[in-house]
DSSP file (Angstrom, degrees, kcal/mol; ACC not computed):
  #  RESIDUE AA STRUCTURE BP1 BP2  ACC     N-H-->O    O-->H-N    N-H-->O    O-->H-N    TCO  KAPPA ALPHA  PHI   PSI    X-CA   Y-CA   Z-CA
    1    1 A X              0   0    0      0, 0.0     2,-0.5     0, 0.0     0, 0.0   0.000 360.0 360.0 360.0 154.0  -48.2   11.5  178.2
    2    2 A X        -     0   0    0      2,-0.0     2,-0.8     0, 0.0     0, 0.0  -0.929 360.0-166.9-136.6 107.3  -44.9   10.2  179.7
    3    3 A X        -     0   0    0     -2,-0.5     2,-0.8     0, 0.0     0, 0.0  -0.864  11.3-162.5 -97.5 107.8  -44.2    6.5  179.9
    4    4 A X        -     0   0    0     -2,-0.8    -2,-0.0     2,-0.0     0, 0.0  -0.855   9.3-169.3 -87.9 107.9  -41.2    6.4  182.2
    5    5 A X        -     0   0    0     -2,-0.8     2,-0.3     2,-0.0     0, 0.0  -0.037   3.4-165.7 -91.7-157.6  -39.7    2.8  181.6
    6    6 A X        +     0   0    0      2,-0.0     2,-0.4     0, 0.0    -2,-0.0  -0.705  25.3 135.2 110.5 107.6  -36.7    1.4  184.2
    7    7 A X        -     0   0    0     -2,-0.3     2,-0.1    28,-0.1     3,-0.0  -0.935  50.6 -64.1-168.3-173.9  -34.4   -1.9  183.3
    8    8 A X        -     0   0    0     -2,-0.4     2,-0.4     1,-0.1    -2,-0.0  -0.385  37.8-117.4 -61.4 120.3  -30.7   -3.0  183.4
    9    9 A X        -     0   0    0      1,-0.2    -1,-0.1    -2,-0.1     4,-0.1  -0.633  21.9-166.7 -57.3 116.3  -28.0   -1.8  181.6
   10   10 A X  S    S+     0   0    0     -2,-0.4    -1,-0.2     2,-0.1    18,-0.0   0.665  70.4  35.3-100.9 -99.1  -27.0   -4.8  179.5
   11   11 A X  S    S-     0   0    0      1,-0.1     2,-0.2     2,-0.1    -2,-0.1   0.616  99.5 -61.7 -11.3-167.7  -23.2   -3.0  178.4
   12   12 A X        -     0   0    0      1,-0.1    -2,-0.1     5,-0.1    -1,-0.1  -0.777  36.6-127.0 -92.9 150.5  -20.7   -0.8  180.0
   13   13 A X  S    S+     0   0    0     -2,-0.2     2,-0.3     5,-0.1    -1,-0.1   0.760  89.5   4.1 -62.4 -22.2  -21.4    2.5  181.1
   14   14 A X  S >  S-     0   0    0      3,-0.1     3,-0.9     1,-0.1    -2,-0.1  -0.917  86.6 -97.5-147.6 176.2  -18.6    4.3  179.2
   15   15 A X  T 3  S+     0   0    0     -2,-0.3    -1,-0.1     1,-0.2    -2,-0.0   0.723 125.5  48.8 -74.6 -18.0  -16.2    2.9  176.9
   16   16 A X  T 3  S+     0   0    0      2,-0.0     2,-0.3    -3,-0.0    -1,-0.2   0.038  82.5 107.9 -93.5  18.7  -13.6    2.7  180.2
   17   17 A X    <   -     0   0    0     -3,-0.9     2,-0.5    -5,-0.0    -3,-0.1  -0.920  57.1-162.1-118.5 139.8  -15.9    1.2  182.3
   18   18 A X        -     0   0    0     -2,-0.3     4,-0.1     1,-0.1    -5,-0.1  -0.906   6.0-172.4-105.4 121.9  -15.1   -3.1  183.2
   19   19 A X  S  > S+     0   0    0     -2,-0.5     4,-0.6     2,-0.1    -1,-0.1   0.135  70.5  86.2-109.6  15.4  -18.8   -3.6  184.3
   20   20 A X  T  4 S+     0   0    0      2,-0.2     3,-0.1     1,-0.2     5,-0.1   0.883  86.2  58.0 -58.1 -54.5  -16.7   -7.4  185.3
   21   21 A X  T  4 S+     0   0    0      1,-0.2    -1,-0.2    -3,-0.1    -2,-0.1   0.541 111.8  29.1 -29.3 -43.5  -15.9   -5.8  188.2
   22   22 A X  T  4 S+     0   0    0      1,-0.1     2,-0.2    -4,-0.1    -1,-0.2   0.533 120.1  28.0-105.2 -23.3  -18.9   -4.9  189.4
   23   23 A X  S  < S-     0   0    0     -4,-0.6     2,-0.2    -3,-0.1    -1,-0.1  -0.915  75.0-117.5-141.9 168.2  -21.7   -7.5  188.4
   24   24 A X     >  -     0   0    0     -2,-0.2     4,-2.2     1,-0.1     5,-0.2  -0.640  26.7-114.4 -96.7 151.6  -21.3  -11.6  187.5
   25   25 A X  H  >>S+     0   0    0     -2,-0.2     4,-2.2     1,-0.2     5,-0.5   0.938 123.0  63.2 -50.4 -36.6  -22.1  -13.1  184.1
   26   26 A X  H  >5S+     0   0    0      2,-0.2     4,-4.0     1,-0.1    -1,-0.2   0.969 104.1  47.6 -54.3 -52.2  -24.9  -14.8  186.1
   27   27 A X  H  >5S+     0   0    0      2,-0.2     4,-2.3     1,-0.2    -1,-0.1   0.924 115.3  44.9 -29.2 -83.0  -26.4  -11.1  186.9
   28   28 A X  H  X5S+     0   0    0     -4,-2.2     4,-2.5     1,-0.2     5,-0.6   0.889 116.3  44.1 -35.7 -66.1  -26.2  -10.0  183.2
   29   29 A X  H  X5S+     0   0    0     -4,-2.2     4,-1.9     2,-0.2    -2,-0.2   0.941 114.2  49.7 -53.6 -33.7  -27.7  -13.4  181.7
   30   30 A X  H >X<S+     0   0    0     -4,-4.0     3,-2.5    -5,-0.5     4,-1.7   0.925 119.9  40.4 -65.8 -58.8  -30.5  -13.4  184.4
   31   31 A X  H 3< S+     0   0    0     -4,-2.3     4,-0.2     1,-0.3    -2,-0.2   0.719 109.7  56.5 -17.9 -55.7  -31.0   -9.6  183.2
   32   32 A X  H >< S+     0   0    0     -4,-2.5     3,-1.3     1,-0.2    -1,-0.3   0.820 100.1  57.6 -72.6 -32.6  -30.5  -10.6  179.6
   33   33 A X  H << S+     0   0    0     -3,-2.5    -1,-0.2    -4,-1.9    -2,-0.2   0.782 114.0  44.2 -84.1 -16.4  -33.7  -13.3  179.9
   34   34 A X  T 3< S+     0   0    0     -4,-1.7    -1,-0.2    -3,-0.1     2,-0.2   0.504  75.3 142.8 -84.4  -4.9  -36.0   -9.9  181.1
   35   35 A X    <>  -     0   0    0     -3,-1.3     4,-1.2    -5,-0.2    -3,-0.1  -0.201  42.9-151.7 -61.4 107.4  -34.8   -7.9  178.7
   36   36 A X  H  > S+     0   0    0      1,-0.3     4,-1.9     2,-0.2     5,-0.1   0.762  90.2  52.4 -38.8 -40.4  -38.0   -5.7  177.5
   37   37 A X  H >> S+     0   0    0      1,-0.2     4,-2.9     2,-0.2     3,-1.1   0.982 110.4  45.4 -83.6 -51.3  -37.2   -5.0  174.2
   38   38 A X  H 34 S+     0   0    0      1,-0.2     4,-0.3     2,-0.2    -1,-0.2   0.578 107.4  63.7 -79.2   9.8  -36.6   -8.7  173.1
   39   39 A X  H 3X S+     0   0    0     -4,-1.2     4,-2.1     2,-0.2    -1,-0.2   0.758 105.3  41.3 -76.5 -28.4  -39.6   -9.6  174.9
   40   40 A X  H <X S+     0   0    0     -4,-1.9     4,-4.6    -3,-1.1     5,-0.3   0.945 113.2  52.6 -68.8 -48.6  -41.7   -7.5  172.6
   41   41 A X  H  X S+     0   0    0     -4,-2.9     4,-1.3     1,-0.2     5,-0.4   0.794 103.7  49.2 -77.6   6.7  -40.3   -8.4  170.1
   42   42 A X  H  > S+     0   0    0     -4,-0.3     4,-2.8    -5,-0.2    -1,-0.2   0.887 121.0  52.6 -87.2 -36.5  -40.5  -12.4  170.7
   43   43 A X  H  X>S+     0   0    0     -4,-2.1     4,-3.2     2,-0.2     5,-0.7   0.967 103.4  48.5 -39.4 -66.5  -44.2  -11.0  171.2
   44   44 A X  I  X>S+     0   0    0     -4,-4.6     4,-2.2     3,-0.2     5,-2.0   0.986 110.9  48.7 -45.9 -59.4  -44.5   -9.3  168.3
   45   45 A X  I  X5S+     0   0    0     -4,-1.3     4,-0.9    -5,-0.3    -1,-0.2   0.992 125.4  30.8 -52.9 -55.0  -43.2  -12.3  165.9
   46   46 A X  I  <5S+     0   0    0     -4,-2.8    -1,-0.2    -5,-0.4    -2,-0.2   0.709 128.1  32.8 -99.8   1.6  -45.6  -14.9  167.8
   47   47 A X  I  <5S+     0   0    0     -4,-3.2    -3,-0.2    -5,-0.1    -2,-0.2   0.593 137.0  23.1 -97.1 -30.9  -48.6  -13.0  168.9
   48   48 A X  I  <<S-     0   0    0     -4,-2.2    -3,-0.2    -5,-0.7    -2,-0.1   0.663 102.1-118.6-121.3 -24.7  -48.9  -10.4  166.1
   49   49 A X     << +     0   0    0     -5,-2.0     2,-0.4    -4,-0.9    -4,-0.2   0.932  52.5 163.4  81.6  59.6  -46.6  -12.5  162.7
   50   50 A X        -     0   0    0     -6,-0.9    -1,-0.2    -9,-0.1     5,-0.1  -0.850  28.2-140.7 -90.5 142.1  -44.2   -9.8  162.7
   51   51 A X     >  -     0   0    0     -2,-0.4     4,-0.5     1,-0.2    -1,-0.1   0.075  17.7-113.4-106.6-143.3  -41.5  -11.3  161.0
   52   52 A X  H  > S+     0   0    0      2,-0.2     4,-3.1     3,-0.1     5,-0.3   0.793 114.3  52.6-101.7 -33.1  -37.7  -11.4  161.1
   53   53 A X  H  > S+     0   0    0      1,-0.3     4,-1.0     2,-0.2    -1,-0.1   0.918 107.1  59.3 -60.5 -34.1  -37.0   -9.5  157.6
   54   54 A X  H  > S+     0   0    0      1,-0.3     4,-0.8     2,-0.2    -1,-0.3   0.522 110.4  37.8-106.0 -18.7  -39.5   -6.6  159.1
   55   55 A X  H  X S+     0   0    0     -4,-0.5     4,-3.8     2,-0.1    -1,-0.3   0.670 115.6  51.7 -91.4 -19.6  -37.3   -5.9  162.3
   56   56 A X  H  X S+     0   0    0     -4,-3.1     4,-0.8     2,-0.2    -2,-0.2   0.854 110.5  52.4 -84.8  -2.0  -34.1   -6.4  160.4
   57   57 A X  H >X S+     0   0    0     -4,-1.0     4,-3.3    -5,-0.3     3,-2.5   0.991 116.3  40.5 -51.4 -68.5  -35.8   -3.8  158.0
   58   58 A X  H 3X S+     0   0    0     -4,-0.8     4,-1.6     1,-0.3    -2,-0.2   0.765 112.0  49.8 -20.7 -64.9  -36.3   -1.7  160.7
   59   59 A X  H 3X S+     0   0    0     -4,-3.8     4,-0.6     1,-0.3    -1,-0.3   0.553 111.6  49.4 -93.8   3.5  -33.2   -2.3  162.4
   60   60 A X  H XX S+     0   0    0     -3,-2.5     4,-2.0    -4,-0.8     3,-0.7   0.855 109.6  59.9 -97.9 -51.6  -31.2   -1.5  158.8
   61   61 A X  H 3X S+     0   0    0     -4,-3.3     4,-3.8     1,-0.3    -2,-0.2   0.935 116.2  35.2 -34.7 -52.9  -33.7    2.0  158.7
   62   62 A X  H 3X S+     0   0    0     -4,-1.6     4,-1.0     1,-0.3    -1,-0.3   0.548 101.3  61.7-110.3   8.4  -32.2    2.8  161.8
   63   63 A X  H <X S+     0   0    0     -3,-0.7     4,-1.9    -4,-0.6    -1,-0.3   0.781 115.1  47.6 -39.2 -65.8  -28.8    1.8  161.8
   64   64 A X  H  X S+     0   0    0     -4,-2.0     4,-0.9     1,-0.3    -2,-0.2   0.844 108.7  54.1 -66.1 -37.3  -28.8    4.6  158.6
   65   65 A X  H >X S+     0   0    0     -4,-3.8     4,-2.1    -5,-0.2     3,-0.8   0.909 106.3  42.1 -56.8 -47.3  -30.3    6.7  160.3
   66   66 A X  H 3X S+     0   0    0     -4,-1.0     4,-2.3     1,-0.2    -2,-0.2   0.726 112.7  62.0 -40.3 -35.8  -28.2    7.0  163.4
   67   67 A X  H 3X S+     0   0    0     -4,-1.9     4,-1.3     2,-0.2    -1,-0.2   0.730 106.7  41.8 -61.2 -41.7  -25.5    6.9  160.9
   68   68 A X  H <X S+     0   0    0     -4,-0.9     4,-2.2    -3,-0.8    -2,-0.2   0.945 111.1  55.0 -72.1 -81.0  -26.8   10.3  159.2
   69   69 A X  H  X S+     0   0    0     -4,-2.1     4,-3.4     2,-0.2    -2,-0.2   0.808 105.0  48.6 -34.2 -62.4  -27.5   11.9  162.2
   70   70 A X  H  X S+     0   0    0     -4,-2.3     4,-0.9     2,-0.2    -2,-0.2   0.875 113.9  52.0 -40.9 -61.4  -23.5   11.5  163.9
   71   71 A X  H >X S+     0   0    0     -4,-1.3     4,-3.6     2,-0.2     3,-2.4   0.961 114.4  46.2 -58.4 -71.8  -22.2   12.9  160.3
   72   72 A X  H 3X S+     0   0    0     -4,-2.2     4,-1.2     1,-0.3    -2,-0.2   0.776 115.9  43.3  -8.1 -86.4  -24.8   15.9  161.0
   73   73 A X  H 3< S+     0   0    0     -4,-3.4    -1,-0.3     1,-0.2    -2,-0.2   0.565 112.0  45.0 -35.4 -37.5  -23.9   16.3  163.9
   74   74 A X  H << S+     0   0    0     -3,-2.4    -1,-0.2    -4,-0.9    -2,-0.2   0.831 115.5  55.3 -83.6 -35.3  -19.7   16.1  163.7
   75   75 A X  H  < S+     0   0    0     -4,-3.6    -2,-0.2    -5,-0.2    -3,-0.1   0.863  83.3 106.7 -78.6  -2.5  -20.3   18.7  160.2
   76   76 A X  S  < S-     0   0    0     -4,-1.2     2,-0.1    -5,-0.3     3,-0.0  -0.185  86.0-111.9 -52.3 136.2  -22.5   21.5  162.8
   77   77 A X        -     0   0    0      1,-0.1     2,-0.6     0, 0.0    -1,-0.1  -0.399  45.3 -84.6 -68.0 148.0  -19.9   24.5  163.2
   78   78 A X        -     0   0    0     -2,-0.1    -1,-0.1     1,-0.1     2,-0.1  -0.548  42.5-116.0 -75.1 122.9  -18.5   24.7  166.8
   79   79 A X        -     0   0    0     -2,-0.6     4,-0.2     1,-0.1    -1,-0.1  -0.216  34.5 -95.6 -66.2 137.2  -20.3   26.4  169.1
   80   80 A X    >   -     0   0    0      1,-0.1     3,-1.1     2,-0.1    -1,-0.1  -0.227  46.7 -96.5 -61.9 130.4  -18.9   29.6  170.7
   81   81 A X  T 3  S+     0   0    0      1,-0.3     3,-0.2     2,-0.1    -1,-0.1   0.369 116.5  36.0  27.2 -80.2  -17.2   29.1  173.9
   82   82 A X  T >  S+     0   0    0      1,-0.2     3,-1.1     2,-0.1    -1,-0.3  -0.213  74.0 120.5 -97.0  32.8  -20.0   30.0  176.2
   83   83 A X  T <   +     0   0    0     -3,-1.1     3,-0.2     1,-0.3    -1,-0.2   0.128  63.8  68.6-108.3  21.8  -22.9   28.6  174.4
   84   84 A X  T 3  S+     0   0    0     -3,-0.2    -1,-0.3     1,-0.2    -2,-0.1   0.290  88.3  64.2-103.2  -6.6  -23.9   26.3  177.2
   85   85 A X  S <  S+     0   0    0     -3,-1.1     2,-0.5     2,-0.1     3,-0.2   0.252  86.9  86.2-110.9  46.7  -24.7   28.7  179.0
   86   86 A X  S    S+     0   0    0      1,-0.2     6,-0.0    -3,-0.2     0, 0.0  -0.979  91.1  22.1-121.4 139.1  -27.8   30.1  176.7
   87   87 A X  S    S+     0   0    0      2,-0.5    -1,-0.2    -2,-0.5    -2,-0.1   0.275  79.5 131.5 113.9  19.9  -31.2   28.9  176.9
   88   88 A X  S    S+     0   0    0     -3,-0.2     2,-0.3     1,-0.1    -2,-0.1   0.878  88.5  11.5 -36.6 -48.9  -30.7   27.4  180.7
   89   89 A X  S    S-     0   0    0      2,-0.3    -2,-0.5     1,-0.1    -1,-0.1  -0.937  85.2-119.2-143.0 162.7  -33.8   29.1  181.6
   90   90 A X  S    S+     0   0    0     -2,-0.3     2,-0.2     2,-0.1    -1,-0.1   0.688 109.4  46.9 -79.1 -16.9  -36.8   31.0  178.9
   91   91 A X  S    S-     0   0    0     -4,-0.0     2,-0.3    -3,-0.0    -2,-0.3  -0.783 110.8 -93.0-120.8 177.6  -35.9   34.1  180.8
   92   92 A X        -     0   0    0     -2,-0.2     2,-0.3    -4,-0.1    -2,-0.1  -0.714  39.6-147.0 -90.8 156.1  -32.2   35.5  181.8
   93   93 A X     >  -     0   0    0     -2,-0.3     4,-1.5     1,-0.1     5,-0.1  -0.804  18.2-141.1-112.8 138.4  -30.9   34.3  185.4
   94   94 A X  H  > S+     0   0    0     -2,-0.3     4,-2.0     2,-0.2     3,-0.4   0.960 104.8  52.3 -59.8 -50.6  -28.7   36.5  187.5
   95   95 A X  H  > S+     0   0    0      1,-0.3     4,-2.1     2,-0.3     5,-0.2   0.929 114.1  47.3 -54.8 -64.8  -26.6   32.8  188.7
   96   96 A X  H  > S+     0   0    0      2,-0.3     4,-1.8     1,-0.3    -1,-0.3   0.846 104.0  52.6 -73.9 -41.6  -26.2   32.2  185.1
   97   97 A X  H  X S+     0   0    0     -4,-1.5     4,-2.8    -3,-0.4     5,-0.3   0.942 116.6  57.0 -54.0 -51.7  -25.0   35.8  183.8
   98   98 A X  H >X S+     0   0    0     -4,-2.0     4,-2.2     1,-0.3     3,-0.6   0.866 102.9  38.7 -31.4 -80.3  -22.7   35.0  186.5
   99   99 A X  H 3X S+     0   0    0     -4,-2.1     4,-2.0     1,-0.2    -1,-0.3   0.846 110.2  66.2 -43.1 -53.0  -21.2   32.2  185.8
  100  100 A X  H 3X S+     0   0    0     -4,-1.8     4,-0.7     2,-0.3    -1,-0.2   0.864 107.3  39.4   3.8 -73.1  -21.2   33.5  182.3
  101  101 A X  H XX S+     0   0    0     -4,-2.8     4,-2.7    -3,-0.6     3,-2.5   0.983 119.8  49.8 -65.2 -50.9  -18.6   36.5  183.2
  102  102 A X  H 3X S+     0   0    0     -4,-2.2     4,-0.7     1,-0.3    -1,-0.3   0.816 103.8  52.8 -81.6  -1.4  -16.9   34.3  185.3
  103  103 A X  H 3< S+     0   0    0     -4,-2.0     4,-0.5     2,-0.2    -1,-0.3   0.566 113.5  49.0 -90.4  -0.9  -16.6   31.6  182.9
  104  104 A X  H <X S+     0   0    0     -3,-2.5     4,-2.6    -4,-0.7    -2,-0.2   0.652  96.2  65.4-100.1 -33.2  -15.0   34.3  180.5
  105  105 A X  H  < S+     0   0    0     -4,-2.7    -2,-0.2     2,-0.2    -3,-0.1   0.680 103.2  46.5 -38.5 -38.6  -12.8   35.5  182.6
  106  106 A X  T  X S+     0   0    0     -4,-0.7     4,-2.3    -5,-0.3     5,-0.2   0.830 107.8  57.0 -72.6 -40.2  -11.0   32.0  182.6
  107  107 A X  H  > S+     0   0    0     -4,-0.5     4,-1.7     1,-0.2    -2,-0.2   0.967 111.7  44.6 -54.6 -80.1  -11.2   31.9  178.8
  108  108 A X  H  X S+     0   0    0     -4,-2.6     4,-1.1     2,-0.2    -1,-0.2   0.620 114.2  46.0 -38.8 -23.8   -9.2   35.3  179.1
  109  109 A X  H  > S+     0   0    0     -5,-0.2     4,-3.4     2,-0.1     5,-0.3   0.846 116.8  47.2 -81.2 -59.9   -6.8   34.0  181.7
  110  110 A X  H  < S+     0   0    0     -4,-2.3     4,-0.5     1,-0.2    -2,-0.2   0.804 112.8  50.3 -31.0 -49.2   -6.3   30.6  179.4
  111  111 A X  H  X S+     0   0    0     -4,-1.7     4,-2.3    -5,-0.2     3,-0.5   0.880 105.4  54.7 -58.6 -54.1   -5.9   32.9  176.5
  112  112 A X  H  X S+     0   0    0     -4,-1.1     4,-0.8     1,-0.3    -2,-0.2   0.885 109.3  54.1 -41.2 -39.2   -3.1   35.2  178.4
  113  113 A X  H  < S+     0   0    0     -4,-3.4     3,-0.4     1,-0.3    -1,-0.3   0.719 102.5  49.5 -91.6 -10.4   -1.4   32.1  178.9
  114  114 A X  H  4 S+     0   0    0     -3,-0.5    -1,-0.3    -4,-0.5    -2,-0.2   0.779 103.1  63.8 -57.3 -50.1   -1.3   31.0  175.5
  115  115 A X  H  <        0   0    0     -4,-2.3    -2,-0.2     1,-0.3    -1,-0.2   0.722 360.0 360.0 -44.9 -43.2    0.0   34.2  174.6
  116  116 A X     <        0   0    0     -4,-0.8    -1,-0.3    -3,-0.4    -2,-0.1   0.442 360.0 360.0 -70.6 360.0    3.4   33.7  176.8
């Protein structure tokens, strides 16, 4: 099953992005007063007596967790060069062996020029 969900970006899109520019405070706060996730939970707490200690458990679980993962992730060895282009498709693609050569071919020009 796939629950596709849709809402409003309450942040910026990138860490360079002024999202002032583009939308009002009024936008964000009406946005902010739809917001899905604190609507469950304001659900949860007064329909179901989920309490405050038991999302900031939760939200301390996964705070450490995320935390865990990004260290994982930064100690993983670097992947060789061209190792975006494996597993694109379950079988090999002619387009992709392509791009492949030609993307090693630049490595090898890049490299020459390092060399001078």
């Amino acid at each position: 099953m796939l629950i596709e969900a849709e809402t409003y970006r309450m942040g910026a899109h990138t860490t360079a992005d002024d999202p002032t520019r583009y939308r009002s405070a009024e936008e964000v706060e009406r946005w902010r007063q739809r917001d899905p996730i604190q609507r469950v939970r304001t659900y949860l707490e007064t329909s179901c007596g989920v309490s405050r200690e038991q999302f900031d458990e939760v939200e301390t679980d996964a705070d450490e967790w995320a935390t865990t993962v990004r260290r994982d992730c930064l100690e993983l060895p670097d992947p060789e060069p061209d190792a975006f282009f494996d597993h694109v498709y379950a079988e090999p693609h002619p387009l992709v062996e392509e791009e492949r050569r030609g993307y090693a071919e630049y490595l090898e020009l890049l490299h020459q020029g390092d060399a001078r």
